[in-house]
C-alpha positions as CSV (number, residue, x, y, z in Angstrom):
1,X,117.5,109.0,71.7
2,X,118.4,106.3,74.4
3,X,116.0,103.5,74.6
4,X,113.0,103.3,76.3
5,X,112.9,102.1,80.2
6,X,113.1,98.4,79.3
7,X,109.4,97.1,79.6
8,X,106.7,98.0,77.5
9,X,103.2,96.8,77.2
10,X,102.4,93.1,75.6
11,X,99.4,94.4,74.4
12,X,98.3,93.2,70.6
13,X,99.1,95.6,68.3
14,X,95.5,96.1,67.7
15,X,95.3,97.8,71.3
16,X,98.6,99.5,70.9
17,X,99.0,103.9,71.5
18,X,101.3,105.2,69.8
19,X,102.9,108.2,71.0
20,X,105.3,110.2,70.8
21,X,108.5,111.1,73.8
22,X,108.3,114.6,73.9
23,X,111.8,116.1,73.3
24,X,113.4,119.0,72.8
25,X,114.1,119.1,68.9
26,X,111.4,119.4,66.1
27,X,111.4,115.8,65.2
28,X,110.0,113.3,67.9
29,X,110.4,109.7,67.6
30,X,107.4,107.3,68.4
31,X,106.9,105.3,70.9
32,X,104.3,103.0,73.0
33,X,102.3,104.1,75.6
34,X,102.7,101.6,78.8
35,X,99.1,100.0,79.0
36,X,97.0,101.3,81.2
37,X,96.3,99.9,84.8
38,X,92.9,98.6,84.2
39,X,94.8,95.8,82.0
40,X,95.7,92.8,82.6
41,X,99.0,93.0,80.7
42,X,100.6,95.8,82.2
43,X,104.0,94.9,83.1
44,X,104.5,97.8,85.1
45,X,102.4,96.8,88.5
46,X,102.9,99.6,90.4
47,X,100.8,102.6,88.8
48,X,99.9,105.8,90.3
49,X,97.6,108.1,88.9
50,X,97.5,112.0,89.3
51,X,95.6,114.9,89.3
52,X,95.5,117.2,86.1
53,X,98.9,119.1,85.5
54,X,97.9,123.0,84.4
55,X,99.6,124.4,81.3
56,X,99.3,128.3,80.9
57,X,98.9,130.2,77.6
58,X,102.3,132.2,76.8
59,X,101.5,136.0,76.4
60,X,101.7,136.8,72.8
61,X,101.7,133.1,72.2
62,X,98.2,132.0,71.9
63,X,98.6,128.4,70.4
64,X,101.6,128.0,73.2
65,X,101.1,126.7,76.6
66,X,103.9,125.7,79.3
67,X,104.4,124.2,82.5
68,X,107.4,123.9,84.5
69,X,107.7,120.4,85.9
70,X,110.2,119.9,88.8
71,X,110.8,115.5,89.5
72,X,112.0,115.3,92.8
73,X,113.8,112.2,94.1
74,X,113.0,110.9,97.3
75,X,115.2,107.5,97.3
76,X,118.4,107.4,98.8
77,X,119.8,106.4,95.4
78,X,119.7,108.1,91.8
79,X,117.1,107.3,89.4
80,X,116.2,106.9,85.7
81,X,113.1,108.5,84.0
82,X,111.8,109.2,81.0
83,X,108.5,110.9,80.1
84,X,105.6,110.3,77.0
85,X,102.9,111.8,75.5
86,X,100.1,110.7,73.7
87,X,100.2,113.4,70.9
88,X,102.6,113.5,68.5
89,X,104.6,116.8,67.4
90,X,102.6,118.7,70.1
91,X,104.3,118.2,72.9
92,X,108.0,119.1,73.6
93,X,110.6,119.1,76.7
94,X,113.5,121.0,77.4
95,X,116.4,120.1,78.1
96,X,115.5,116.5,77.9
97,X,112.6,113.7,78.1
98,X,114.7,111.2,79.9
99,X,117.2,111.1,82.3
100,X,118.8,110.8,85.7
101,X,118.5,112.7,89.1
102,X,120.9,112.0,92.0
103,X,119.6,110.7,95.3
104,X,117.3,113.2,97.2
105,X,117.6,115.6,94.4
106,X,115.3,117.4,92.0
107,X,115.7,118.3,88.0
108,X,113.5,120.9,86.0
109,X,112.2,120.9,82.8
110,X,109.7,122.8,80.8
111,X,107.1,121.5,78.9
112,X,105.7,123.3,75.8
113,X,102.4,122.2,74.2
114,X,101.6,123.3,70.7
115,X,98.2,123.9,69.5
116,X,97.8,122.3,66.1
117,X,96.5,124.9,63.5
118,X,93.6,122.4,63.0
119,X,92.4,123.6,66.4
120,X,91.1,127.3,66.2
121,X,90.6,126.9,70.2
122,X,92.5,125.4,73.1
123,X,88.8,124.2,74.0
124,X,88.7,122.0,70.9
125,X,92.5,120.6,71.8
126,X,92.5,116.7,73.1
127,X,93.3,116.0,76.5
128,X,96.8,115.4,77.1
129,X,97.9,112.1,78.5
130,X,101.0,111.6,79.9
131,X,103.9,109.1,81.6
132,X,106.7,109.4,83.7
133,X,108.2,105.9,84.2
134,X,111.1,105.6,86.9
135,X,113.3,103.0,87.7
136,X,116.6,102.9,90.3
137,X,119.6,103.8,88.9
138,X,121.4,100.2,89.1
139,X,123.7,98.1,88.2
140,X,121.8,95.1,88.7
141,X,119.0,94.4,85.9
142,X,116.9,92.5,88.4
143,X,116.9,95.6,91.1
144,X,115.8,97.9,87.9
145,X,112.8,95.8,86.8
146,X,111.3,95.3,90.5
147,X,111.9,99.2,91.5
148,X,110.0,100.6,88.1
149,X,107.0,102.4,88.7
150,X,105.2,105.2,86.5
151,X,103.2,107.8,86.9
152,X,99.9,108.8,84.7
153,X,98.5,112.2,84.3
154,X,96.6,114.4,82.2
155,X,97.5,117.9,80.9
156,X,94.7,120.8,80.6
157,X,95.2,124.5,79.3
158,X,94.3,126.8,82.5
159,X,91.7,129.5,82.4
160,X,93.8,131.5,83.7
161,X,94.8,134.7,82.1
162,X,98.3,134.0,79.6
163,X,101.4,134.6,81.7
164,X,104.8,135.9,80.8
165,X,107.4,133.5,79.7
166,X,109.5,134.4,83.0
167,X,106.3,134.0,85.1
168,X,105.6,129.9,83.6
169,X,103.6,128.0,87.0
170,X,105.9,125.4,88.8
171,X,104.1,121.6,89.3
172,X,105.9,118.9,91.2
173,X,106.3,115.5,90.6
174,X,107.9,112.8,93.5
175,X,109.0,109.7,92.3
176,X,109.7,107.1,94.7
177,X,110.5,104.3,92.7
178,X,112.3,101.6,95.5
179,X,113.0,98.1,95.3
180,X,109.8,96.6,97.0
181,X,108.1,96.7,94.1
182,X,108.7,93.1,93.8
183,X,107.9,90.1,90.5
184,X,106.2,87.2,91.4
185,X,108.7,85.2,90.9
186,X,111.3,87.4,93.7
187,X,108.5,87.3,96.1
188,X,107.7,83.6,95.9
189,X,111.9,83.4,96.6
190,X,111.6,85.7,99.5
191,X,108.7,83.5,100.5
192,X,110.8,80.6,100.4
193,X,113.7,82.4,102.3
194,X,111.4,83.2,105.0
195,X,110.0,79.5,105.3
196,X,113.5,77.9,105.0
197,X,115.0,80.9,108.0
198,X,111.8,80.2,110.3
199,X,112.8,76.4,109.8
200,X,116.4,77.1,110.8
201,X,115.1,79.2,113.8
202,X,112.7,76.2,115.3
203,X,115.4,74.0,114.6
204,X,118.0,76.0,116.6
205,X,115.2,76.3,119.1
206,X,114.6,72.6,119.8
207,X,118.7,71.7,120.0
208,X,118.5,74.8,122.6
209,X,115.7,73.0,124.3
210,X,116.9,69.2,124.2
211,X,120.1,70.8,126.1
212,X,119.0,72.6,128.6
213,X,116.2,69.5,129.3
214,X,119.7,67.1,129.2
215,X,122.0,69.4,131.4
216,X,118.5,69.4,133.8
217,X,118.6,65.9,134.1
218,X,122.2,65.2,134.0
219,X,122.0,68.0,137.5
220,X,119.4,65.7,138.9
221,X,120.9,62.4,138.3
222,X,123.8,63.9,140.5
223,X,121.5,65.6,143.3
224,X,120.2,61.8,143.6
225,X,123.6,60.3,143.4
226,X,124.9,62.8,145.9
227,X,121.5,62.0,148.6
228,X,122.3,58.0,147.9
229,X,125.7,59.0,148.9
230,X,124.6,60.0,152.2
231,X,122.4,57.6,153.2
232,X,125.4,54.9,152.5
233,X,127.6,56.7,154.8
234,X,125.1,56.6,157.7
């Protein structure tokens, strides 16, 4: 599987999640859950949290539930993603966990969540957590890092009555990942940018002003020579 959006959490190991990116074979390979936003090390700043995502019980399938998740793109350029869980062989994704959707498109997959034979209820099933991270489809490393966002949510078994398999419920997703998102270190250059053009701009502003205040007096010095002028000949 392709690696990981670049960043994950500096977290100690201690403090660590492992989890698992849901895919869509048997065999899931485990990764680390970005930390969460209430830490002081998460390298992702901008964070957005989401309601609960329904899953619904497959007719016939009892320890099945699936959701169809539609990530819509609202950037004018394409974007990576990639999505975790938290719980390991549970969770899968079809056709893929991680990607890329063109500008202002959309891509579908279809989660399935397993309920472990240890569970004799959904009810007795762990919450699901999950993370979409996103990033601009770019060239430039920099541009990546400050457009990354993710998105948190949790995933719940509906009430609802089991559905069909043709009849699985539709939630959206819209990532807006954009470069704005900006480091420290890119805003304190903007900062500087914006002292150093505001400098340039006074600058410019004053020359403007010493010449129109020279051209004034240079036009005054004449309208005197001119009256001296007349007064001699008289």
């Amino acid at each position: 599987m392709e690696s990981s959006l670049n960043n994950e959490t500096n977290k100690s190991p201690s403090l660590e999640t492992a989890i698992t990116a849901v895919s869509n074979s048997d065999k899931s390979i485990s990764l680390k859950l970005a930390s969460t936003p209430e830490s002081s090390h998460t390298v992702i700043e901008k964070v957005k949290l989401l309601q609960t995502i329904k899953f619904n019980i497959i007719e016939g399938k009892e320890d099945l539930a699936q959701v169809k998740l539609v990530l819509c793109n609202l950037t004018q350029t394409s974007l990576k993603f990639r999505l975790k869980s938290n719980q390991n062989d549970a969770v899968t994704c079809c056709p893929n966990s991680f990607g890329i959707i063109k500008a202002k498109d959309n891509t579908e997959i279809l989660l399935s969540w397993y309920r472990n034979a240890q569970y004799n209820s959904w009810i007795d099933v762990p919450p699901l957590k999950m993370i979409i991270e996103s990033c601009l489809n770019s060239k430039n490393p920099e541009e990546e890092e400050e457009s990354r966002t993710a998105i948190r949510f949790l995933g719940a078994v509906s009430t609802a009555d089991p559905c069909k398999s043709r009849n699985i419920p539709t939630e959206q997703l819209l990532l807006d990942s954009r470069v704005g998102n900006f480091s420290e270190k890119t805003k304190r250059k903007i900062n500087q940018v914006g002292s150093e053009s505001l400098s340039q701009k006074k600058l410019k502003e004053e020359k403007e002003e010493l010449t129109n205040n020279l051209l004034y007096f240079l036009f005054f010095l004449f309208f005197l020579l001119f009256i001296n002028y007349g007064f001699a000949k008289k």
